[in-house]
N, C-alpha and C positions, 0 to 999 in steps of 0.2 A: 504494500500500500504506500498514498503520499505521505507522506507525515507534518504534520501540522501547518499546510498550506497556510496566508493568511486568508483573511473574509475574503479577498477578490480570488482566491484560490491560485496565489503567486506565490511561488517559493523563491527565495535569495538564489539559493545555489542547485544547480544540475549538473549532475555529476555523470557523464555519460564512460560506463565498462564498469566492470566490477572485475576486474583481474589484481594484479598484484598493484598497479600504480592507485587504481581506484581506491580499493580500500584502504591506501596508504592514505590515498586524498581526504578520505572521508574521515578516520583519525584522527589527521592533525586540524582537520578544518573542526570537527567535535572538540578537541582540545582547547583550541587558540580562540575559536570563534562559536562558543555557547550556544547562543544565542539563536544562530542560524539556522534556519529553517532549509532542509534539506532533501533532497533523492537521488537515488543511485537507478538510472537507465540499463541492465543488461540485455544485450539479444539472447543470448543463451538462457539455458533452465536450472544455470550451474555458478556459484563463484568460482574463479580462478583465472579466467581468460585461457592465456597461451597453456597453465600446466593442470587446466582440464578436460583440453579441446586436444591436445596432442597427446596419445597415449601407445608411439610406437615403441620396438622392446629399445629400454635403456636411456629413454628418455631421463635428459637431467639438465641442470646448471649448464653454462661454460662461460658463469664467474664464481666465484669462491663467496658463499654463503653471508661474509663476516660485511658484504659490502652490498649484495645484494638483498640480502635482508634490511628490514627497517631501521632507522636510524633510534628508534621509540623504543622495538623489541629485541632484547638480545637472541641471537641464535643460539640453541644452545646443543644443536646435533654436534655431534660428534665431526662429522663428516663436512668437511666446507665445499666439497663438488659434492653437491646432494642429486638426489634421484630426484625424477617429477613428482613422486605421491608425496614424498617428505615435503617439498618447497608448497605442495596444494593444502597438505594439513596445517602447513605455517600461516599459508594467507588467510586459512578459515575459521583457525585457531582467533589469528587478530581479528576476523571481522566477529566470532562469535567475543572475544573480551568485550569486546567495545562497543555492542549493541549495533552493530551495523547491518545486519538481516533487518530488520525490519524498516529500515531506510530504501530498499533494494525492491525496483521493481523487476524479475525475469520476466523473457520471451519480449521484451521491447526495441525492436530494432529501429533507431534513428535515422530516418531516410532525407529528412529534411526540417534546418532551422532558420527562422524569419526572423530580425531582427527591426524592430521599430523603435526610431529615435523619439517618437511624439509618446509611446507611453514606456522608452527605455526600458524593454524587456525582450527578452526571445519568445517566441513560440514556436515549440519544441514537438515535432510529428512523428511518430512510434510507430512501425506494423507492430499487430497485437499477434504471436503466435498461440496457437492454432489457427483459430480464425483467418488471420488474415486481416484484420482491422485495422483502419487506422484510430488512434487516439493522439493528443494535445497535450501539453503540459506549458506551461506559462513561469518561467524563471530570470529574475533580474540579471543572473550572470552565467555564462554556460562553462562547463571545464568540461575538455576532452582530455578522456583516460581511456579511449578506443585503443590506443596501440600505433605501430606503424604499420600492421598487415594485414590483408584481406582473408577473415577466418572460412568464407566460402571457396575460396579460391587460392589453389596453388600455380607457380610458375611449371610449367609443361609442355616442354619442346617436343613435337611430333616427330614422329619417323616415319622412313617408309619400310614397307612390310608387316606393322604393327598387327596389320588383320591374318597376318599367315602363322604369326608363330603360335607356340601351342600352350606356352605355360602364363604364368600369371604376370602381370605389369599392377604394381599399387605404387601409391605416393603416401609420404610418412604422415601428409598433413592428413590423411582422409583412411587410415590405418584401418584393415577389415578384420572384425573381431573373429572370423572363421581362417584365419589365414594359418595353416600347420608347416610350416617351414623344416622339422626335423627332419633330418638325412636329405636333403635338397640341395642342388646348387642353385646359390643367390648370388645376382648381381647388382652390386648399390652402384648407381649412376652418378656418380657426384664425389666432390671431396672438401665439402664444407661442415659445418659442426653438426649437423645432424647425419651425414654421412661415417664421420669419425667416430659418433654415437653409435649408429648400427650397427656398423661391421665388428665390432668385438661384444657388440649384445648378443648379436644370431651366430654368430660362430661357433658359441658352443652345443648348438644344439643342429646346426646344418652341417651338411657334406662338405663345403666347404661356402667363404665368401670371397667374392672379388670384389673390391674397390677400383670403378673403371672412371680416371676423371681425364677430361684434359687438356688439365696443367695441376701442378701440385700446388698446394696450402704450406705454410707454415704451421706444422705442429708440434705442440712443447707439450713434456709428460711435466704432471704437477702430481706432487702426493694428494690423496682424498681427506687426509687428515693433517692437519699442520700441527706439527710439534711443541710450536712456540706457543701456539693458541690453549693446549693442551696445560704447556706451564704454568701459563696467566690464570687459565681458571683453577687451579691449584693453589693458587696464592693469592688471589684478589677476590673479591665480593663478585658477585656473576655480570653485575652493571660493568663493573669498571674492569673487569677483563674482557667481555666484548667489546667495548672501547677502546683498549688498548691495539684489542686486534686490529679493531676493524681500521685503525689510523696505521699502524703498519702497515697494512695492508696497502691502505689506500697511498702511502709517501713513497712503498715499494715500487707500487705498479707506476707510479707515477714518476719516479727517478727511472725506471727501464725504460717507461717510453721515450721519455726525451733523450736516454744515451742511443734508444733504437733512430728515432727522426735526425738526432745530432751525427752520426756515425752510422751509417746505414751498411755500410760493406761490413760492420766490425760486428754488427746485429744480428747479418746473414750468418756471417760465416760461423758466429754462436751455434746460433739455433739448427743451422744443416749439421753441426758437429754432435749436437745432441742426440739430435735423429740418428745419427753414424753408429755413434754410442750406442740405442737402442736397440739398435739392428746386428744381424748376421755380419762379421767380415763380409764382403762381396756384393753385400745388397747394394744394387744400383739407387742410388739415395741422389745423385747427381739429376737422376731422370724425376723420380717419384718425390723427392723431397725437397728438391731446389726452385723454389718459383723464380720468376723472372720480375715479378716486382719485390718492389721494397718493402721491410717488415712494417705494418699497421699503414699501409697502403688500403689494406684489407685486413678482417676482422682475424688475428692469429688464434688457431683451434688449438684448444688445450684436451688433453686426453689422461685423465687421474690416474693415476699409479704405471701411467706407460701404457693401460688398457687393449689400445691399437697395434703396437710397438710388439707388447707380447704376442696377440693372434700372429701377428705375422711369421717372428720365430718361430712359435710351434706348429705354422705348416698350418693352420684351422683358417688364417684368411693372407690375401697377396693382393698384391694392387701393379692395376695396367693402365699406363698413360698415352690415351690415344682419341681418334674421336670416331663418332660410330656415324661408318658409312650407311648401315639398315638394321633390322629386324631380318633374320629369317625362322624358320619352322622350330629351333633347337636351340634358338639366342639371337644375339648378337654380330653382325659380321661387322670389323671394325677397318677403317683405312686405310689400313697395313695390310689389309688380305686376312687378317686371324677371326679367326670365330670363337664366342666364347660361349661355351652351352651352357643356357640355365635352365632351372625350373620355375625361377623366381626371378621378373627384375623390380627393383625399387626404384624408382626415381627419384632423388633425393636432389633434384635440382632447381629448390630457390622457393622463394617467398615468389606473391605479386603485392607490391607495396598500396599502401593508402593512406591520405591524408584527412585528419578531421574526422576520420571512423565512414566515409565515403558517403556520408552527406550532402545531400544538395543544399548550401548554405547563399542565404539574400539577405544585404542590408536598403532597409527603407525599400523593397521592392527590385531592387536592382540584384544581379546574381553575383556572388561573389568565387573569384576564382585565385584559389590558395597558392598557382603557380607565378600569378603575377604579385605578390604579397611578396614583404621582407619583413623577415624575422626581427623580433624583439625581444636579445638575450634568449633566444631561441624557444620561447613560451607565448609571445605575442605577435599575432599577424597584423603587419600596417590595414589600417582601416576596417578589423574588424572588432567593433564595440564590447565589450564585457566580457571578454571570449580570452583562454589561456585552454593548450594542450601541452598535454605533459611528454614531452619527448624525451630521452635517455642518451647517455653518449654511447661511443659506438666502438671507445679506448676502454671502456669500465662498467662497470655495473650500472645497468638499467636507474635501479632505484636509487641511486644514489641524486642524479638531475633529477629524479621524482620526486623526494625528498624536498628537495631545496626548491623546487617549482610551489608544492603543497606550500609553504611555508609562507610564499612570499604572495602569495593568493590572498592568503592569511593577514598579511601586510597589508595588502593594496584594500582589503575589503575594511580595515580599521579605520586607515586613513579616508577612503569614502565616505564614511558612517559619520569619521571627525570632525569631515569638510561641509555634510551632507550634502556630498556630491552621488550624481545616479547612474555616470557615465562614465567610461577610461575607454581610452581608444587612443592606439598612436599613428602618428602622420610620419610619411618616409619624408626624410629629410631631403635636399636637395645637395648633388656632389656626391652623395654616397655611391660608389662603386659597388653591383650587384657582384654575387656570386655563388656557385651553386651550395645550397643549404648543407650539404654533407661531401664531405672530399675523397669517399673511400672509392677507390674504384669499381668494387664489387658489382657482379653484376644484375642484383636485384635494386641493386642502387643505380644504376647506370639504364637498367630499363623504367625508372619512375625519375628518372630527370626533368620530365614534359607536369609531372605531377606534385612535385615536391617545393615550396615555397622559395625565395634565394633569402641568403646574409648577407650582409653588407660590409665594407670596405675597413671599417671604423666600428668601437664601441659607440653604444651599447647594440648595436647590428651582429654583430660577431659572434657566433655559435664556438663558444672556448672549448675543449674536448681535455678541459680542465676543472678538479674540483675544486681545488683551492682558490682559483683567479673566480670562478663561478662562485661558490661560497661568499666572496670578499664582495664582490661586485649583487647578488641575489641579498646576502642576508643581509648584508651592514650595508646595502646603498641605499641612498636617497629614493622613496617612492616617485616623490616630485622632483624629477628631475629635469624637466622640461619638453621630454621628448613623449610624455606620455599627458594627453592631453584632458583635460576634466572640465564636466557641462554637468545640465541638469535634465529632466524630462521635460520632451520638446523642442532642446534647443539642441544643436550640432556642436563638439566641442572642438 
């Protein structure tokens, strides 16, 4: 249900997803800001987003718990590269402390929001599932905590021969709970973090797996359990050892990137030597494990305890770097003339990305289009009114830019209240140099280019893929800073 709309049946805040940012959002916004009157939009019939919607084998993390989890709740598994059930019991565990079920409407899929400057509020259009209905909700300020990706739709390059062969083709987004994989050959198509996932999940229970990409990923074996984390809680209060951690963590990951973007050749030749390390004398690691760009060009795949590294030695899974000329009747036939027989292939190739939870979003009647927008501090679209989506970096942990986004919501909605102002909206400055919103080159990022908003040249435009520069500049900056513009109902600010 809504929860305590006021008399015109207007809520403050809409909270669109209930997955892991959501209920973070809903949390600190319950926290910092009492008062407010609030709801949670999901389309689904479930909390959790991505770690209830994805249930292929091995699904988990691939960041370390201590940073991905809430900055509120400490984590207290054991394991900092956790499984999917563990991270879904964590988000449901928080939305049950916190009373956040019943803030939560399921089966509400958000298709389309209107924003009107004369009575400054959205109105907020849901299909109702089953049904089929539409329904309305009416909210002064909208937060998106959809995600960046389309939960209907995965990325799925066709082939030809697909109708000849004889075995099975599934994709991890859309996983079939009948699917018996023991003693089969499987082929995972990809070599990104859910591909790196697979292959040492089904290996132990397949004929064998092949990992077919091609071009190779960087990938680093991390322990599943951290030692140091281990110590801390040993000697500290449970607060102030997941703190501890979780700022190590965070100084860690954040001194290697910059020695990775500072020294790029000195990064590679790390990380290819570790793979080396992992592997047999003789494995070709030059072909399978040397990409051609540079480390955090693209998202580096981590694999807990060597996971991948092991199948490979003991012969249970192998990886082929080539690109597939077709489908025929027993597999695969690949460019080089090889065929590779499966009973199983996976397609393990990519997201299809979406902005705003893929919304048809209009201000004052006009349609608003999020690729010609520039980012603010990477939470606000030029020219769209009352509006913050929670976006994550793509160096670190998801939650942690979720976090700091909640927070400063939290901000913006006090200083409103202070001002009794009914509008925030920013205008693109003039001079500012576009560019594109995320720089990795990946290619679920490279096909949502035409879709993806730009940043700008100059603060506060600039998507930092920094928590401390973000931190500095979100928590402790000026609300009113200039560039963020405030009016009242009715008038334009």
């Amino acid at each position: 249900m809504l929860t305590d709309p006021d008399e015109d049946g207007l809520l403050d805040v809409l909270i669109v997803g209930a997955g892991l940012s959501g209920i973070g959002a809903a949390a600190i916004l319950q926290a910092r800001c009492p008062g407010k009157r609030y709801a949670i939009l999901e389309a689904r019939e479930a909390i959790g987003g991505t770690w209830d919607l994805f249930r292929y084998p091995g699904i988990r993390s691939d960041s370390d718990m201590y940073t991905l989890g809430y900055g509120f709740k400490p984590w207290r598994d054991a394991k900092a590269i956790a499984d999917g059930p563990s991270i879904l019991h964590y988000i449901r565990e928080t939305a049950r402390e916190h009373g956040i079920g019943q803030h939560i409407r399921y089966g509400h899929k958000v298709v389309r929001a209107d924003w009107s400057s004369e009575q400054a509020c959205w109105t907020i259009h849901a299909v109702h599932a089953p049904g089929g209905e539409t329904r309305t909700v009416r909210a002064r300020f909208l937060y998106m905590c959809s995600g960046y990706y389309r939960y209907d739709h995965a990325y799925r390059p066709g082939f030809d021969g697909e109708d000849a062969y004889r075995g099975r083709i599934v994709q991890p987004q859309f996983w079939p709970r009948d699917l018996d994989y023991s003693g089969k050959r499987v082929v995972v198509v990809g070599s990104g973090a859910t591909a790196v996932t697979l292959v040492p999940a089904m290996a132990s229970q397949a004929a064998h797996v092949t990992m077919l990409q091609r071009s190779p990923t960087y990938v680093v074996a991390r322990p599943s359990e951290y030692g140091f984390a281990r110590r801390l809680q040993q000697r500290l209060p449970p607060k102030a050892a997941y703190w501890a951690t979780r700022w190590r963590v965070i100084l860690e990951s954040m001194l290697l990137y910059r020695l990775a973007r500072a020294r790029p050749a000195l990064a590679r030749q790390r990380i290819v030597d570790m793979a080396r390390h992992e592997l047999e004398p003789g494995f070709d690691v030059a072909t399978h494990f040397t990409p051609s760009y540079k480390v955090w060009d693209q998202r580096v795949c981590v694999v807990p305890d060597g996971d991948l590294f092991r199948a490979i030695r003991k012969g249970q899974a192998s990886v082929v770097t080539d690109h597939i000329a077709r489908f025929t009747e027993r597999g695969l036939l690949l460019q080089s003339g090889r065929e590779l027989e499966a009973d199983v292939v996976v397609m393990a190739t990519g997201l299809s990305l979406s902005i705003l939870g893929g919304a048809a979003i209009s201000v004052d009647g006009k349609p608003f289009a999020p690729n010609e927008a520039m980012s603010y501090k990477g939470m606000m679209l030029s020219d769209l009114p009352n509006c913050v989506m929670s976006f994550g970096y793509t160096n670190a942990s998801w939650t942690l830019k979720a976090d700091l986004t909640a927070e400063w919501v939290c901000r913006l909605l006090k200083h409103m209240d202070k001002k009794g102002q009914d509008v925030a909206v920013v205008r693109r400055e003039p001079g500012v140099a576009p560019a594109p919103f995320l720089s990795f080159t990946s290619g679920y990022v490279q096909r949502a280019a035409t879709l993806l908003p730009q940043q700008g040249s100059r603060r506060p435009w600039q998507v930092y893929q920094n928590y401390l520069q973000d931190m500095m500049t979100i928590r402790f900056g000026r609300i009113a800073d200039g560039i963020i513009r405030f009016g009242s109902k009715g008038t334009a600010p």
